[in-house]
N, C-alpha and C positions, 0 to 999 in steps of 0.2 A: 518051734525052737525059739527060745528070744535069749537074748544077747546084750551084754552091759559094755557100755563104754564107759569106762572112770577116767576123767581126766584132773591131775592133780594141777594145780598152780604154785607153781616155787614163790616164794614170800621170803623176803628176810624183812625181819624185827630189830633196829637199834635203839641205843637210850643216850636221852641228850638232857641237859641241865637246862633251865630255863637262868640265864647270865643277867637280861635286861631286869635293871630295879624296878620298873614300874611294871615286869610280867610280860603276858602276851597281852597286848591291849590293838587298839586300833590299827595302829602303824607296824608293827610286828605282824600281825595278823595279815596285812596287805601285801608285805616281802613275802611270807611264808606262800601266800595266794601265788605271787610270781613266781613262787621257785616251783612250784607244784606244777603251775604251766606250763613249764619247758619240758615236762612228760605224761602228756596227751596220753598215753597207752598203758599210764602205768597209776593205780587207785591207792593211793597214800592217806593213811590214816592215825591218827595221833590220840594216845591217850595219856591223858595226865594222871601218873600214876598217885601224886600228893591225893588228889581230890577224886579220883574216876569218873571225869570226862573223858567224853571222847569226841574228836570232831575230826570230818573231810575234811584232808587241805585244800578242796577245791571250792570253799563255802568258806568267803570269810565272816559271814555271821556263826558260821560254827565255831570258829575259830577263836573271836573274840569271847565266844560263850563261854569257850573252855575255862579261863577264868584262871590261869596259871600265873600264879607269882612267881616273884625272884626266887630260886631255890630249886623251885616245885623239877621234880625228876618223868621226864616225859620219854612214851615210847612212839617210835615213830614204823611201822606198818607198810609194805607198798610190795604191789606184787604188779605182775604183766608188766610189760614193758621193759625198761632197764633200772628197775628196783633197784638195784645198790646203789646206783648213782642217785638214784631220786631219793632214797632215804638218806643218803650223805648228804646231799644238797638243803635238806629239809633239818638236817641237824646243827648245819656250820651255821644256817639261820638265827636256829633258836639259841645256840653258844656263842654268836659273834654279835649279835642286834644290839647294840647301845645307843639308845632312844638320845635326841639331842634336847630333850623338853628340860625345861630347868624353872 
């Protein structure tokens, strides 16, 4: 007799504007880094839907890779853990970041 176990993982998906003029760069990429830490259990992933990247918010070299301008419409991914808080966390990010470089 053999036997399946399926276990599903609940995910929710939200979409967030990239606000900062100069994108995801360096210093955005390193907030985003922070806010992804505060949930250890939970694997958040972001795709730029402008350009289709995608990068773990837990890799800020991915992160800056992504390559997202002002504008650019990103989705933001995160399952286990307490995913809605962590994809809200990760989206008040990339909408509220206004880089102080002049």
């Amino acid at each position: 007799t053999i036997t399946y176990s399926i276990y599903f993982k609940t995910m929710i998906t939200i979409q967030a504007t990239v606000r900062s003029k100069y994108g995801i760069h360096a210093r955005p990429s390193m907030h985003l880094y922070k806010a992804a830490e505060q949930f250890p259990d939970t694997e958040i992933t972001i795709t730029d839907l402008t350009n289709n990247t995608k990068a773990k918010a837990d890799s800020i070299l991915q992160l800056m890779l992504l390559s997202s301008g002002f504008g650019s419409i990103v989705s933001i991914s995160a399952s286990g853990g307490d995913e809605k808080k962590a994809a809200e966390a990760i989206a008040k990010v990339i909408e509220t970041f206004e880089a102080d470089i002049e």
